[in-house]
VMD Tcl script that builds the backbone (N, CA, C; Angstrom):
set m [mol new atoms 297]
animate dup $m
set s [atomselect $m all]
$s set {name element resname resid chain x y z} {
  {N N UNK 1 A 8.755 -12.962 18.961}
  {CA C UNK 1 A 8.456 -13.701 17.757}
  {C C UNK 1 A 8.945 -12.899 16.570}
  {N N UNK 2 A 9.637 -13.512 15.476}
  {CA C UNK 2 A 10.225 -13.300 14.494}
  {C C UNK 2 A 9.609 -13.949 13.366}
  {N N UNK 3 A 8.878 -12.556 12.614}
  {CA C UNK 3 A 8.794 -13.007 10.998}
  {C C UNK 3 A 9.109 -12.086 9.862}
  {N N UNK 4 A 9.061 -12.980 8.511}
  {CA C UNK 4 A 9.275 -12.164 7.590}
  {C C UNK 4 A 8.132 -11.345 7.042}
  {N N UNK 5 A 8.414 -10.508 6.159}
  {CA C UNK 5 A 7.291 -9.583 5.570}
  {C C UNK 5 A 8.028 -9.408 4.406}
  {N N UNK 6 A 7.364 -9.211 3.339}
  {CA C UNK 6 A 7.199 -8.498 2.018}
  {C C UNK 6 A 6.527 -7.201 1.887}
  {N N UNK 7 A 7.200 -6.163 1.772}
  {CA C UNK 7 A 6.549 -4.880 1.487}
  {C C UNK 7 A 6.108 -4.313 0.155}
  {N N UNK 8 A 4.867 -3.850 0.055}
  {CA C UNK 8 A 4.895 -3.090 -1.152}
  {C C UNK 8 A 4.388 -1.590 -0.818}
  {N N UNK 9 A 5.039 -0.761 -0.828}
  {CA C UNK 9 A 5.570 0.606 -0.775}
  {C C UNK 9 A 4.605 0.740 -1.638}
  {N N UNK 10 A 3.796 2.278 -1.362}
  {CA C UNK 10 A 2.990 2.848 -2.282}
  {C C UNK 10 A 1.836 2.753 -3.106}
  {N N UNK 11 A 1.050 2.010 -1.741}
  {CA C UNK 11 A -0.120 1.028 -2.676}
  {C C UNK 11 A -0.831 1.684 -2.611}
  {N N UNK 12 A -2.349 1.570 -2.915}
  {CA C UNK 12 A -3.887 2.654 -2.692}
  {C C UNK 12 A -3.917 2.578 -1.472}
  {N N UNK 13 A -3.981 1.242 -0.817}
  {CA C UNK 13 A -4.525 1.103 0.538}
  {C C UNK 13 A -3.578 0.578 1.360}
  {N N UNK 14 A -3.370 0.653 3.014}
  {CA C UNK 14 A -2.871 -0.478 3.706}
  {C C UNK 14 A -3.484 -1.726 3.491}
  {N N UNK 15 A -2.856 -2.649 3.556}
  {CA C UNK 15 A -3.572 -4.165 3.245}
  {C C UNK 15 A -2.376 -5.031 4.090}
  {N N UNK 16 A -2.690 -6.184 4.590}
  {CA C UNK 16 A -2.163 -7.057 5.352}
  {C C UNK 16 A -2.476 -8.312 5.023}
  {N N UNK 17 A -1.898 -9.407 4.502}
  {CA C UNK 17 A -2.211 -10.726 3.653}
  {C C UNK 17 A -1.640 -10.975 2.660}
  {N N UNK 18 A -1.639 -12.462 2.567}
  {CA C UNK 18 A -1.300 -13.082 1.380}
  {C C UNK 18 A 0.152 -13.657 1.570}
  {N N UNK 19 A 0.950 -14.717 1.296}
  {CA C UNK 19 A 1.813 -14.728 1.181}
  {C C UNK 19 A 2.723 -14.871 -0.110}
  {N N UNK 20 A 3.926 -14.809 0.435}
  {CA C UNK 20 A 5.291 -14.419 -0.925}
  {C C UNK 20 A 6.585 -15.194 -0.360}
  {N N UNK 21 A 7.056 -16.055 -1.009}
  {CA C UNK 21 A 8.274 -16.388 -1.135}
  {C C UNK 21 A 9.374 -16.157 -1.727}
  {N N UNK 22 A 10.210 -15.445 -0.775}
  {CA C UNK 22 A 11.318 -14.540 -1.191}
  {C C UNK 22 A 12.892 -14.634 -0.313}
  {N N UNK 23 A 13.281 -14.176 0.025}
  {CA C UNK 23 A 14.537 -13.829 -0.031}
  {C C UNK 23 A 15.366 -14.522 1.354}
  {N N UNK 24 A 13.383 -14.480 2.528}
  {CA C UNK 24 A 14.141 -14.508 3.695}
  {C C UNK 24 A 12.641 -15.908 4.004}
  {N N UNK 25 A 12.750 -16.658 2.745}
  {CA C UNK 25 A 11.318 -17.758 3.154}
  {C C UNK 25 A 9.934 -17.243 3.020}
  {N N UNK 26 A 9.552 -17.982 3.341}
  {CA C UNK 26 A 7.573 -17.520 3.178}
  {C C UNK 26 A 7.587 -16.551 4.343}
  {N N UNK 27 A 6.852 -15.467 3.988}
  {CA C UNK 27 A 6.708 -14.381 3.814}
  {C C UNK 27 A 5.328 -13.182 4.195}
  {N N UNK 28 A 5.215 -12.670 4.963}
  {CA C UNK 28 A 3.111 -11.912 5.107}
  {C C UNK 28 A 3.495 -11.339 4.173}
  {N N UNK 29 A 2.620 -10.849 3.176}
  {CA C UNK 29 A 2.782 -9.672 2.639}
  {C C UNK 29 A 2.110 -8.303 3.011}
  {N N UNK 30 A 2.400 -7.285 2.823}
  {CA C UNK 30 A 1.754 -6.196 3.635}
  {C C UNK 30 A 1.860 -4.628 2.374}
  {N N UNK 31 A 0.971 -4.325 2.600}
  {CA C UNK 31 A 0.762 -3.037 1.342}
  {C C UNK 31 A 1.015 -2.075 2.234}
  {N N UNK 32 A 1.737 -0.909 2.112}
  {CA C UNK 32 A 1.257 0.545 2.890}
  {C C UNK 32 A 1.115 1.912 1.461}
  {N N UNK 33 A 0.595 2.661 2.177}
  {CA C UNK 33 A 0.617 3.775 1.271}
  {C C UNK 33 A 1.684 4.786 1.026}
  {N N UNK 34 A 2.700 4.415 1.928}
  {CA C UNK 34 A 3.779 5.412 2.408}
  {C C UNK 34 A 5.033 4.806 1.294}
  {N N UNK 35 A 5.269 6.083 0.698}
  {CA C UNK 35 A 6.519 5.893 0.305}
  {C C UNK 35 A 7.730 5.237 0.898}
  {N N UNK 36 A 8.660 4.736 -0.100}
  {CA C UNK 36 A 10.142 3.903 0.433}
  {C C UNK 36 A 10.842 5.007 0.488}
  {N N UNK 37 A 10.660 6.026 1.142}
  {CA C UNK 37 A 11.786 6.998 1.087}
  {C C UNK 37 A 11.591 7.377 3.054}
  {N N UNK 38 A 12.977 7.683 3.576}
  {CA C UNK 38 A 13.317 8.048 4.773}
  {C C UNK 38 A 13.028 7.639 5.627}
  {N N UNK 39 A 12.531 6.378 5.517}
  {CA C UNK 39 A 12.060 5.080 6.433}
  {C C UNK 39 A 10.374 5.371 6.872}
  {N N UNK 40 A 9.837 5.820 5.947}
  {CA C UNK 40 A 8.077 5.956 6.021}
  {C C UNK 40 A 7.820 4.598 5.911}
  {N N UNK 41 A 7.970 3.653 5.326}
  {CA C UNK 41 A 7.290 2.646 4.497}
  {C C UNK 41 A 7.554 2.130 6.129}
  {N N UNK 42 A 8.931 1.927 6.296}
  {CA C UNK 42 A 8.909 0.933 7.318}
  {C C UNK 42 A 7.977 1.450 9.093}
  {N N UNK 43 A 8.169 2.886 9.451}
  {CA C UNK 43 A 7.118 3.145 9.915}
  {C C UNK 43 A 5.991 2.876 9.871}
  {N N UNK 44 A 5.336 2.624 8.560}
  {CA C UNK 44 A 4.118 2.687 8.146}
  {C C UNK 44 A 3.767 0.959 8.209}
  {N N UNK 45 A 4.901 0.280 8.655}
  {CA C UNK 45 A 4.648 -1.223 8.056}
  {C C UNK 45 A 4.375 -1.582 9.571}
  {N N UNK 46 A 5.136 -1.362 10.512}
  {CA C UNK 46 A 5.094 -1.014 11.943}
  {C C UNK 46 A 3.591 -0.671 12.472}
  {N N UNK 47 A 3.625 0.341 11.666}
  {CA C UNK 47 A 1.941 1.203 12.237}
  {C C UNK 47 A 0.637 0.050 11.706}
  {N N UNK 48 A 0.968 -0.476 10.846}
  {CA C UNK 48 A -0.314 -1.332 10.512}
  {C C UNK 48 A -0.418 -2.663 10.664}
  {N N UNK 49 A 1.007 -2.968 11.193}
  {CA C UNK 49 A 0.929 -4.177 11.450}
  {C C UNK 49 A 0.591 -4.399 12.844}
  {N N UNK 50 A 0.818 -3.637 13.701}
  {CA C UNK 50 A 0.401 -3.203 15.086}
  {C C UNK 50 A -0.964 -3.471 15.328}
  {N N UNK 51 A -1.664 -2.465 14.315}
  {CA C UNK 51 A -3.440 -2.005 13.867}
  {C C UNK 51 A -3.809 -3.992 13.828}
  {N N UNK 52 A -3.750 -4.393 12.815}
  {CA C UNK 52 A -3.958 -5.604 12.488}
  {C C UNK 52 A -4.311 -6.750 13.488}
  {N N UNK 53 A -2.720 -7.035 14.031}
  {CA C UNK 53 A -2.263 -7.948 15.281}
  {C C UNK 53 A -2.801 -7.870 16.674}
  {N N UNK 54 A -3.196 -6.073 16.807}
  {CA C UNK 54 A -3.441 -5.762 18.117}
  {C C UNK 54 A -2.726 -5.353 19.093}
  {N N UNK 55 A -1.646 -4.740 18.766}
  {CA C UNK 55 A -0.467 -4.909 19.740}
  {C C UNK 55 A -0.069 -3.250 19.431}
  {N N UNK 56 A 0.736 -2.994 20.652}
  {CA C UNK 56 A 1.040 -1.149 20.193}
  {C C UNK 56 A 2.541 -1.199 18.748}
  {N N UNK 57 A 1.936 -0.324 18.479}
  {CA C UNK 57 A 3.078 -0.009 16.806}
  {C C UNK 57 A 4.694 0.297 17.520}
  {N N UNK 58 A 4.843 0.352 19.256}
  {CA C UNK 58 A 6.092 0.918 19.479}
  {C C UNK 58 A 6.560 -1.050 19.855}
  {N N UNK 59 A 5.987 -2.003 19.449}
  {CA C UNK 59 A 6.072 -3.303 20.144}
  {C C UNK 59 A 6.499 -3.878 18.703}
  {N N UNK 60 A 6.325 -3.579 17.843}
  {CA C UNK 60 A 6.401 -3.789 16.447}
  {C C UNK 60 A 8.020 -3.275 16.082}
  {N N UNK 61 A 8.951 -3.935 15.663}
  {CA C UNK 61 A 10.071 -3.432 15.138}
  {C C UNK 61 A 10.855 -4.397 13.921}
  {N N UNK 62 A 11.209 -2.901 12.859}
  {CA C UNK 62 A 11.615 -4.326 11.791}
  {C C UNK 62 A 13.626 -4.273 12.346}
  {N N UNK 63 A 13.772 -5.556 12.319}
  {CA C UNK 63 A 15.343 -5.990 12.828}
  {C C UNK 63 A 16.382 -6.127 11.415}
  {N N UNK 64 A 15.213 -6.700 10.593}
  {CA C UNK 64 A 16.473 -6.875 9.053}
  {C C UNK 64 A 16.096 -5.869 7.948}
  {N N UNK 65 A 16.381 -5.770 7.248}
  {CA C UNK 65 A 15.871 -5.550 5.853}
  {C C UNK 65 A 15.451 -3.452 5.686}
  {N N UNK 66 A 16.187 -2.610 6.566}
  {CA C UNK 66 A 15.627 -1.890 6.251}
  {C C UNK 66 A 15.238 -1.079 4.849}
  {N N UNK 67 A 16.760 -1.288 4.343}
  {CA C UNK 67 A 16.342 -0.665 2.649}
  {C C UNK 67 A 15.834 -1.244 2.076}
  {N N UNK 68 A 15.085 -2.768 2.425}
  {CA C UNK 68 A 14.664 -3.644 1.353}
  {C C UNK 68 A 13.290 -3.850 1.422}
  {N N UNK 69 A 12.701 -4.664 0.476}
  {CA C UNK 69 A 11.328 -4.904 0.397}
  {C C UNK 69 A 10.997 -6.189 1.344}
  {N N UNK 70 A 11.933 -6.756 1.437}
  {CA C UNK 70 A 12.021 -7.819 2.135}
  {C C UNK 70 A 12.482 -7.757 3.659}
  {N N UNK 71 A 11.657 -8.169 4.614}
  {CA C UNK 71 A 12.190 -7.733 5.956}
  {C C UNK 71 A 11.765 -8.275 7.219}
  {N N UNK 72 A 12.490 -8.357 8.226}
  {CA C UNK 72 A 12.278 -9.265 9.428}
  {C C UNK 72 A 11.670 -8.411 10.061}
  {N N UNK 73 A 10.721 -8.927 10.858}
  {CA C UNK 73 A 9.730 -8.352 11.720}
  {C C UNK 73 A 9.770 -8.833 13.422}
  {N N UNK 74 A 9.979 -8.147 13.857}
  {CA C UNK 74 A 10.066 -8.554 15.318}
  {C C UNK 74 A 8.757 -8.519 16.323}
  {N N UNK 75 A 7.716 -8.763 17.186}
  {CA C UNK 75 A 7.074 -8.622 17.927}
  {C C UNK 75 A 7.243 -9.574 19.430}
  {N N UNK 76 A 6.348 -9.107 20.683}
  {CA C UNK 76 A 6.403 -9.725 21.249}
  {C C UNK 76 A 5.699 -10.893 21.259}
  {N N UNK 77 A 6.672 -12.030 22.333}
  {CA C UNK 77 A 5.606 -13.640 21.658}
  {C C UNK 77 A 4.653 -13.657 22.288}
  {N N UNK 78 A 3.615 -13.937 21.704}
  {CA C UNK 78 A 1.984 -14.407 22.201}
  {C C UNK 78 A 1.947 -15.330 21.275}
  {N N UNK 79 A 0.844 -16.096 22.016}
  {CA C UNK 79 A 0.490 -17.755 20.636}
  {C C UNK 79 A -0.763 -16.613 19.842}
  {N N UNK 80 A -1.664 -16.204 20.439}
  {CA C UNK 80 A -2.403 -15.613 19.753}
  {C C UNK 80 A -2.309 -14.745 18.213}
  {N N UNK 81 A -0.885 -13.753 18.949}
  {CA C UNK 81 A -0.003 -12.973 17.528}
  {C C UNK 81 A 0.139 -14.065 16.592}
  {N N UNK 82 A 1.023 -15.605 16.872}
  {CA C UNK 82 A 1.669 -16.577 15.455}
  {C C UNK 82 A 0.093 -17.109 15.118}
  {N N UNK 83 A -1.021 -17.346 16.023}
  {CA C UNK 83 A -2.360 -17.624 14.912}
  {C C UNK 83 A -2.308 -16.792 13.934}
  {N N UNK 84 A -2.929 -15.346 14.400}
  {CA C UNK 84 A -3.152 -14.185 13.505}
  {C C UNK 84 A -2.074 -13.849 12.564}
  {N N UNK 85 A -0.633 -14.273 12.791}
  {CA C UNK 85 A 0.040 -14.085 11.238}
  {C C UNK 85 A -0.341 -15.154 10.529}
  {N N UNK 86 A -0.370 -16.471 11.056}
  {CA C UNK 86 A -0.651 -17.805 10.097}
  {C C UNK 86 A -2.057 -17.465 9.356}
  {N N UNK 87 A -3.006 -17.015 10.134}
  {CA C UNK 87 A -3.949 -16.824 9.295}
  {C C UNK 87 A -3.780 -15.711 8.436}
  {N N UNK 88 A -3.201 -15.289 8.826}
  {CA C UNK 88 A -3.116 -13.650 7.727}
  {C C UNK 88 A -2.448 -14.218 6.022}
  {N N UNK 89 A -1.258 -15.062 6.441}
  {CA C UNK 89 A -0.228 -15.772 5.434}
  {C C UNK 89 A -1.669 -16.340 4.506}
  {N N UNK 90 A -2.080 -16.865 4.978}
  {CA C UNK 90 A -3.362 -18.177 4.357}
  {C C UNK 90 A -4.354 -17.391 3.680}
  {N N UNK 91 A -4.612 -16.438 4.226}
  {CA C UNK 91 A -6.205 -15.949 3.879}
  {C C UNK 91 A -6.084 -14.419 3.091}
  {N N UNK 92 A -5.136 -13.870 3.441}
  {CA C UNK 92 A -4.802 -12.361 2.917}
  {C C UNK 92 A -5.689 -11.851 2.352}
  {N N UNK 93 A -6.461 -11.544 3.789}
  {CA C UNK 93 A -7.888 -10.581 3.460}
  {C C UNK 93 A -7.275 -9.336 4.835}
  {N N UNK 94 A -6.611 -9.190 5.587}
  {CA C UNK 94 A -6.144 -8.410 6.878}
  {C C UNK 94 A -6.197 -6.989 6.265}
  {N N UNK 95 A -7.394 -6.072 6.359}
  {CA C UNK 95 A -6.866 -4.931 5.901}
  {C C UNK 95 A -7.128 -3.779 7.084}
  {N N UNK 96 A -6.059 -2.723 7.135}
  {CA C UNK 96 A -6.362 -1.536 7.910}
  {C C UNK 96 A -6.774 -0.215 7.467}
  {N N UNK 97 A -7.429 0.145 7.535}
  {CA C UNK 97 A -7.256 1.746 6.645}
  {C C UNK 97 A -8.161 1.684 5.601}
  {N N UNK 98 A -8.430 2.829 4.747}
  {CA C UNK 98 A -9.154 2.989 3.870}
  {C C UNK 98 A -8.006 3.456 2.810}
  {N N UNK 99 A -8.713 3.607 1.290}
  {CA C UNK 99 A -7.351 4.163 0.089}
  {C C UNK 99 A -8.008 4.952 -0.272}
}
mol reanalyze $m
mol bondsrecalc $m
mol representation Tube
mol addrep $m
């Protein structure tokens, strides 16, 4: 299963929710705390989106967008995973971590 994400690099907290229409369509949005530098963010987008979904962070891979804020997300398909992003898109309350 293939979706998009919106990153925001450098937030207080990880956060998972909400959606954004951008570059590559509607969009999860996802906060990490990790800098956009040397591919942390996208590690870090990996690592919590994993946390979130339920699934291991090495099952998680982004396919497009690495220098960008904007980016394709790859996982394996389960119907369960496309609930939990649809609800995540809708409700953007999904948070991991503390800030």
């Amino acid at each position: 299963m293939r979706f998009a994400v919106r990153v925001k690099a450098g937030a207080k907290r990880d956060v998972v929710g909400g959606r954004w229409d951008g570059a590559l369509g509607e969009a999860l949005v996802v906060s990490v705390r990790a800098p956009a530098v040397d591919g942390k963010a996208n590690a870090a987008v990996c690592r919590v989106l994993a946390a979130v979904l339920g699934v291991r962070a090495r099952d998680v891979a982004v396919v497009k967008g690495q220098r960008s804020r904007d980016k394709l997300v790859e996982l394996p398909d389960a119907e369960d995973i496309a609930v939990r992003v649809a609800g995540l898109l809708e409700s953007g309350v999904g948070t991991h971590g503390s800030g």
